[in-house]
Backbone as CSV, one residue per row, in Angstrom:
resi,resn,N_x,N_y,N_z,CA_x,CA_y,CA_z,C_x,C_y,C_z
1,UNK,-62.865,19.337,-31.003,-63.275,18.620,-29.807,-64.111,19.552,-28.936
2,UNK,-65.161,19.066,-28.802,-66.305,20.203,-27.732,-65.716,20.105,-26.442
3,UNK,-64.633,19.382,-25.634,-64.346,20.258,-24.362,-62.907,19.603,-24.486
4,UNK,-62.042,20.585,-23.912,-60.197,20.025,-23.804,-60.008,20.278,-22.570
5,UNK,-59.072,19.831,-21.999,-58.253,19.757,-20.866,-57.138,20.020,-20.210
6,UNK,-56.436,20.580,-19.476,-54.842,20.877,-19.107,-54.801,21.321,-17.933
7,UNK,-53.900,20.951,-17.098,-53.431,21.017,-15.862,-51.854,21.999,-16.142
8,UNK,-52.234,22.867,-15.078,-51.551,24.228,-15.432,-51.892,25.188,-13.927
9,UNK,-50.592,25.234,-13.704,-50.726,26.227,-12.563,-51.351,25.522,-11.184
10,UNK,-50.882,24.346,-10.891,-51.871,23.865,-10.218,-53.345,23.696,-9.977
11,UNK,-53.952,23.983,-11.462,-55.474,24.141,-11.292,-55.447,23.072,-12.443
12,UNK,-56.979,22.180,-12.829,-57.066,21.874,-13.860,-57.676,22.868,-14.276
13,UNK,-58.318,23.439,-15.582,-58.348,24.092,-17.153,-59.366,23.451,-17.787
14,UNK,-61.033,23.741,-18.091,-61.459,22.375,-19.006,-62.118,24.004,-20.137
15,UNK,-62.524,23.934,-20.940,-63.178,24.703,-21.874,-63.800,23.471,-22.829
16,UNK,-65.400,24.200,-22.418,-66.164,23.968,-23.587,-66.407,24.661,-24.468
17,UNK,-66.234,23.956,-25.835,-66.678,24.984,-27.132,-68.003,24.723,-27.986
18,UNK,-68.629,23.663,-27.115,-70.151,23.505,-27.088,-70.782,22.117,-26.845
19,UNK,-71.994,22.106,-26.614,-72.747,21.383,-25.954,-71.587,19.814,-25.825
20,UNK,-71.584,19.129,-24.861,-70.811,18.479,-24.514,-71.869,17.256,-23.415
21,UNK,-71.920,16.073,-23.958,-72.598,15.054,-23.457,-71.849,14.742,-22.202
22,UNK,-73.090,14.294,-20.947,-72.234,13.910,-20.112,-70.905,12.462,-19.805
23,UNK,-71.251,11.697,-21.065,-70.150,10.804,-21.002,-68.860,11.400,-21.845
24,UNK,-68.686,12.374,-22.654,-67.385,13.123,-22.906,-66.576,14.248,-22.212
25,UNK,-67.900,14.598,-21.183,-67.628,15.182,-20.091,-67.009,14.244,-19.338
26,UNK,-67.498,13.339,-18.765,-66.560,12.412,-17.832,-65.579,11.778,-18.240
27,UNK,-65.674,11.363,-19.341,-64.074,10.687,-19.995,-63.173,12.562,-20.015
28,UNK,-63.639,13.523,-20.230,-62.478,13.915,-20.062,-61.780,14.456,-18.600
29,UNK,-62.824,14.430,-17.810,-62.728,14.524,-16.399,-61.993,13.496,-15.921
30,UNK,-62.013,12.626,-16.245,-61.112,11.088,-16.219,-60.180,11.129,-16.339
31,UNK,-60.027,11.487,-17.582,-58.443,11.667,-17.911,-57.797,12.638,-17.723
32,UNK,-58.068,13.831,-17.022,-57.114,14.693,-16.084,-57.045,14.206,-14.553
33,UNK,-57.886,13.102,-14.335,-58.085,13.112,-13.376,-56.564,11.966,-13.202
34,UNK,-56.589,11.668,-14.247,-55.108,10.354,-14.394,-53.927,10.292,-14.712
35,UNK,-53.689,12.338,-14.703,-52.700,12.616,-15.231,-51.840,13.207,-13.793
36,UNK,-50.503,12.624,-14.441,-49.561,12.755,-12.805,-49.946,13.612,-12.376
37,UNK,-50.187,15.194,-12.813,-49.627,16.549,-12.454,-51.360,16.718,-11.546
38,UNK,-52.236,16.008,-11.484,-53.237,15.945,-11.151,-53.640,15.762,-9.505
39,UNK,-54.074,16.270,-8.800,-53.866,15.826,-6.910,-55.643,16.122,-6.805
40,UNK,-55.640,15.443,-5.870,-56.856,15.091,-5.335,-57.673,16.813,-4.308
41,UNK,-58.573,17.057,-4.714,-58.811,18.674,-4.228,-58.648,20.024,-5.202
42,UNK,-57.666,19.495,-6.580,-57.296,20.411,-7.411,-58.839,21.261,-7.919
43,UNK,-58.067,22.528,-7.722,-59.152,23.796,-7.926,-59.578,23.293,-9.506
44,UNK,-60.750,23.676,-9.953,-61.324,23.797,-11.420,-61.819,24.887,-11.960
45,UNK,-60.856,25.650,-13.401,-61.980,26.796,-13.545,-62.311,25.832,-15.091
46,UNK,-63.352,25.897,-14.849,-64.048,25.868,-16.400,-64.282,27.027,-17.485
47,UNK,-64.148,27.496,-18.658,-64.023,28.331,-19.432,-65.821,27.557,-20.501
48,UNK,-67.063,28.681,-19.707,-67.889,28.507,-20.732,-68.615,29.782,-21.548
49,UNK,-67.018,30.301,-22.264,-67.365,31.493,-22.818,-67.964,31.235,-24.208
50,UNK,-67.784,30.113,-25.069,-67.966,29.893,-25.905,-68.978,28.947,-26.142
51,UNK,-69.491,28.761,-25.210,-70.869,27.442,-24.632,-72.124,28.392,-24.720
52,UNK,-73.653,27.611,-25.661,-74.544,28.647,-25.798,-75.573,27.685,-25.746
53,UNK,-75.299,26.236,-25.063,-76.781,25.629,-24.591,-76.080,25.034,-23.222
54,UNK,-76.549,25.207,-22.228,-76.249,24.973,-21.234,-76.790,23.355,-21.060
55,UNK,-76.256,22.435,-20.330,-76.486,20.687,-20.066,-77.673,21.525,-19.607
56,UNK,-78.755,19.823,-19.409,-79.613,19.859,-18.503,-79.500,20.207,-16.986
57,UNK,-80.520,19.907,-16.658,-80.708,20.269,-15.052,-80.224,18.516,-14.599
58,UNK,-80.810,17.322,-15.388,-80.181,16.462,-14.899,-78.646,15.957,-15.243
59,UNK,-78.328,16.513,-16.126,-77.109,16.235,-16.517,-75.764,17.062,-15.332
60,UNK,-76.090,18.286,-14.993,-75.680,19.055,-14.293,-75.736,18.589,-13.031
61,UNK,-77.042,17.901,-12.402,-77.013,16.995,-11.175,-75.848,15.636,-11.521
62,UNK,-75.683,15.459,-12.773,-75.095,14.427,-12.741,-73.800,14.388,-12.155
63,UNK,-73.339,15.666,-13.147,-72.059,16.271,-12.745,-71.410,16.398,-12.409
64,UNK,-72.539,17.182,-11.026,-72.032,17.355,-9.226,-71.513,16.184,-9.048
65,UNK,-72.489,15.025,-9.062,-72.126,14.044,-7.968,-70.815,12.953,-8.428
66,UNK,-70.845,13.061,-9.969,-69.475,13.242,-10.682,-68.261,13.499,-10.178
67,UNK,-67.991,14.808,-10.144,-66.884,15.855,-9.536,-67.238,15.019,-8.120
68,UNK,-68.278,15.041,-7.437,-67.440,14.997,-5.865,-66.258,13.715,-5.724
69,UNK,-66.838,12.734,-6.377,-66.817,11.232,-6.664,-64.927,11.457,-6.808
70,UNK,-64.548,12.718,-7.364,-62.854,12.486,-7.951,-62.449,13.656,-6.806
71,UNK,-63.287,14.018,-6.021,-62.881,15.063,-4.297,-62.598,16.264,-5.565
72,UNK,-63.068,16.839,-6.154,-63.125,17.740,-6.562,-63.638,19.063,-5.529
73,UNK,-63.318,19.839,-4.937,-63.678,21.076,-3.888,-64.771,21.984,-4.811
74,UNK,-63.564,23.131,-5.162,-63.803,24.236,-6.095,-63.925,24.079,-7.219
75,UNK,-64.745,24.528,-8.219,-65.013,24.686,-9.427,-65.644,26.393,-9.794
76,UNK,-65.021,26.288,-10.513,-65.274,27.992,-11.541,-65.440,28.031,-12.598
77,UNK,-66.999,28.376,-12.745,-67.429,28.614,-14.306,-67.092,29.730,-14.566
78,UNK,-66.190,30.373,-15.870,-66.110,31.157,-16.813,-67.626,31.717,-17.916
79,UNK,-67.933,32.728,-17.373,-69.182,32.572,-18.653,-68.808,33.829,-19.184
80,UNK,-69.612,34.523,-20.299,-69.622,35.780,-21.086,-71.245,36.026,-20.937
81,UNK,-71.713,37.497,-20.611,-72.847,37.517,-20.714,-74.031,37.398,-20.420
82,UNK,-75.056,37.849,-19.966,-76.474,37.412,-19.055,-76.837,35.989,-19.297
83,UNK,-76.696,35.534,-20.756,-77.448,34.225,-21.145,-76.349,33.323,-19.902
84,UNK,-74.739,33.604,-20.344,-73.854,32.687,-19.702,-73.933,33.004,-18.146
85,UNK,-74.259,34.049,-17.602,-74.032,34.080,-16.508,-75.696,33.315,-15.868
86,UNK,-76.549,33.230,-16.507,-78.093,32.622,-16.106,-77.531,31.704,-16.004
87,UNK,-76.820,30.670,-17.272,-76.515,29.166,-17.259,-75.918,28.581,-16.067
88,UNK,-74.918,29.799,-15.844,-73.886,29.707,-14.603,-74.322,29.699,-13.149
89,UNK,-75.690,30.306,-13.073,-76.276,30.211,-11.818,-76.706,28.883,-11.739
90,UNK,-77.882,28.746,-12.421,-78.080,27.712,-12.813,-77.570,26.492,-12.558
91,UNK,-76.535,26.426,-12.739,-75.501,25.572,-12.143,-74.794,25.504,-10.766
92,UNK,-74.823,26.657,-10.411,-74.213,26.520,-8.825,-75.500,26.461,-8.346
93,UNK,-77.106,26.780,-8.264,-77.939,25.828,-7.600,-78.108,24.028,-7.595
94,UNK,-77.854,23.666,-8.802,-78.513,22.465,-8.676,-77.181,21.691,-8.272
95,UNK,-76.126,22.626,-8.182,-75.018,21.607,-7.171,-74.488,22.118,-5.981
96,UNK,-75.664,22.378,-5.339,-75.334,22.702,-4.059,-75.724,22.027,-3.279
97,UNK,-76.105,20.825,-3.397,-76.191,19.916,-2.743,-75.584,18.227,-2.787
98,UNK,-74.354,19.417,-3.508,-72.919,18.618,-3.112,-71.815,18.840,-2.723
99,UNK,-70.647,18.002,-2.414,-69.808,18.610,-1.903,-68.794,19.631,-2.439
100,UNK,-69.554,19.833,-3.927,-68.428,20.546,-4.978,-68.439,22.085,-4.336
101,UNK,-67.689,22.517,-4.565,-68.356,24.602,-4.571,-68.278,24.542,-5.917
102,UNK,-69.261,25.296,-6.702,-69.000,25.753,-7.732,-69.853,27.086,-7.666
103,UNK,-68.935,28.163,-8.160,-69.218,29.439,-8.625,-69.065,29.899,-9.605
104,UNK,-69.675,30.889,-10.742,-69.531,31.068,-11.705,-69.145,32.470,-11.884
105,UNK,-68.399,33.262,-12.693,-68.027,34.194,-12.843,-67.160,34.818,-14.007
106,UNK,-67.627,35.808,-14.341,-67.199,36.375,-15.914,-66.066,36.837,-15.982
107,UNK,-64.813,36.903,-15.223,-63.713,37.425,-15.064,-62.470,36.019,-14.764
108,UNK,-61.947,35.572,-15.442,-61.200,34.340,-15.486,-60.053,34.571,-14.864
109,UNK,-59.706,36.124,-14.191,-58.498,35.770,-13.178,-59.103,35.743,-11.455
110,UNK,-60.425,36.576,-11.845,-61.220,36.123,-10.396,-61.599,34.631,-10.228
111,UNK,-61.718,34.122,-11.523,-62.035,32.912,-11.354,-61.094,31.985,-11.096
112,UNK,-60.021,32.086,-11.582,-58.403,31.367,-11.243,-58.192,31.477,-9.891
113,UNK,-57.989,32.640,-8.903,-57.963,33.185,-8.072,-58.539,32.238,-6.846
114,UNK,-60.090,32.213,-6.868,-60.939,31.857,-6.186,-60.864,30.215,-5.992
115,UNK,-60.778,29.605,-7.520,-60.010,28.036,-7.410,-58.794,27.756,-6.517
116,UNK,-58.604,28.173,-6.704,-57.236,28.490,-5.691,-57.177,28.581,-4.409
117,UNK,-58.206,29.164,-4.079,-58.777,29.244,-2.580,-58.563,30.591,-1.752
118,UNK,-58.150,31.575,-2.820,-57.668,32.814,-2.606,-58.633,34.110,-2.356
């Protein structure tokens, strides 16, 4: 499955293990979003260590406005690497002009951390 899901620690958890369309993106955003352990504001780190084509620029706009849509706050990309950390910028521009935060960062307990609001 190119992206999984789990709610853990009070954060949701999504990892992609590659390119991932935006309607399997949202069905699985959906369905954490419908799971009891799930609250409205819950921090997100995403894990895209294993991701090596980054969505579009419109797909990524899509995204944003996606996530705000379920009050999503924080989001944290996980990347490995210049290519992942480009993708990762990349991404916190073209959604900054929503209500998401998303930051990206190569260290997954800074990134846990920061979801968190810490």
């Amino acid at each position: 499955m190119p992206i999984t899901w789990r709610i853990a620690d009070s954060l949701l958890w999504l990892e992609s293990s590659e390119h991932v369309s935006f309607d399997e993106w949202r069905e699985a955003i959906e369905a954490a979003s419908r799971h009891p352990d799930h609250r409205p504001g819950m921090g997100v780190v995403h894990d895209w260590r294993r991701l090596r084509v980054a969505p579009s620029t419109e797909e990524l706009r899509l995204r944003g406005s996606h996530a705000s849509r379920l009050q999503a706050r924080r989001w944290a990309l996980v990347v490995e690497g210049p290519a992942g950390y480009g993708m990762g910028r990349m991404a916190e521009i073209l959604t900054d002009e929503t209500p998401v935060d998303l930051r990206v960062f190569r260290d997954v307990a800074a990134a846990e951390a920061w979801a968190r609001g810490e």
